[in-house]
N, C-alpha and C positions, 0 to 999 in steps of 0.2 A: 032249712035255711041257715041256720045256727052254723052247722058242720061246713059249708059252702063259706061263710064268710072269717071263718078258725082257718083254714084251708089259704083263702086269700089273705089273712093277717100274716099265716106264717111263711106265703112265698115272698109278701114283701119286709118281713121281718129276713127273710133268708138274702133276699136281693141288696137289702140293705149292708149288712154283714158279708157280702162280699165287693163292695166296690169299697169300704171302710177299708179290709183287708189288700185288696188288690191299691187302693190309695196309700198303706203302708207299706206296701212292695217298692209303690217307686219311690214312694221318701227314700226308703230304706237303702234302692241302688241308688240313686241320687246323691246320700248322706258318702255311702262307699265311694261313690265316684267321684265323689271333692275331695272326699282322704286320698285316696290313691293318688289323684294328680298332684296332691302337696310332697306324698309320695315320691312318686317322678319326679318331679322337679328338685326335691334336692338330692336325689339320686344323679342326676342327671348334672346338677352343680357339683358335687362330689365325684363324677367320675373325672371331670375336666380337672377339677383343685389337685386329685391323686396322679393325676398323666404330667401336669405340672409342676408335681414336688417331683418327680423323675427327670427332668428334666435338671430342675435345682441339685442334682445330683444325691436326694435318696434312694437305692437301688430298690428295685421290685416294686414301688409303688406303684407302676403303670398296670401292676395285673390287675390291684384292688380297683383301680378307674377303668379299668377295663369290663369287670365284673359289675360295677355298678353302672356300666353305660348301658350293659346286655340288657339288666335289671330295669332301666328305664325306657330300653328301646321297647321290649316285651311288654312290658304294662302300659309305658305309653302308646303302642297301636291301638289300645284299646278304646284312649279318650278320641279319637277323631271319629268313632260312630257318636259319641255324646255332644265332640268340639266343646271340649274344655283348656281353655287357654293355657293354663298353669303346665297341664298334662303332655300338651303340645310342643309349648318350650321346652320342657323337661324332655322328650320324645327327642327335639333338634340336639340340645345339651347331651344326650347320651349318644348321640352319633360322634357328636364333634371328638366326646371324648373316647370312642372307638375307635377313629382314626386316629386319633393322637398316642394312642396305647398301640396301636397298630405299626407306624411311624416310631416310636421307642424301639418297640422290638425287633424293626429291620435295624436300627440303627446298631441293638448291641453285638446285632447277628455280625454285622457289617464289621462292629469294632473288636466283637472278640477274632474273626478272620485276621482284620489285619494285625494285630497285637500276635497272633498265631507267628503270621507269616512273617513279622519283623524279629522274634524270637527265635526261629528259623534260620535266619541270614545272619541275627547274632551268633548263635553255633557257630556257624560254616564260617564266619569271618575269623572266629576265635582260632578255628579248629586250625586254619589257614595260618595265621599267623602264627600258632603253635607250628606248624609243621615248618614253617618257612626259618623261626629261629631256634 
């Protein structure tokens, strides 16, 4: 009888000690999953602020906002299995600022062509006008 009831102590001594444990798991993701989304979100504000100082004309900024847009897209999918607000907004934020880094980079594509091509036509005007007088 003794042995039978040592036996039942230590399964609910064992059952105990694992729902304790398994209750500090989800704290644990829980605790992770707020950090991240504060995470995200100023990832996700930083990527728009850096696509915007490009704009303002510091060059290459748009890659840093670009890199943290990735940064919050990626981690932010993760809060919509949780639906954590912060992580969410942070997730839209880091789009916005991928198209906006996105939108930059056609644009220098765009402007170093033409800057090419107007350089181009400078020649050939010179070159004309040398040959003409």
């Amino acid at each position: 009888m003794l042995k039978y009831s040592n036996t039942t102590r230590v399964t609910q001594q064992l059952s105990n000690e694992k729902n304790i444990s398994s209750q500090i798991a989800v704290d644990y993701k829980e605790q992770i999953t707020k950090d991240s989304s504060v995470a995200v979100f100023i990832c996700g504000l930083a990527s728009i602020f850096f696509c915007l100082l490009n704009y303002i004309a510091v060059p290459f900024m748009h890659l840093i906002g670009l890199g943290f847009g990735i940064f919050s897209v990626v981690k932010g999918a993760y809060a919509f299995k949780y639906k954590n607000v912060k992580a969410i907004i942070g997730f839209i934020l880091g789009i916005i600022g991928i198209v906006l880094a996105i939108v930059a980079i056609i644009i220098g594509v765009i402007a170093g062509m033409y800057e090419a091509i107007l350089k181009d036509q400078l020649k050939n005007q010179d070159l004309i006008h040398f040959l003409i007088h």
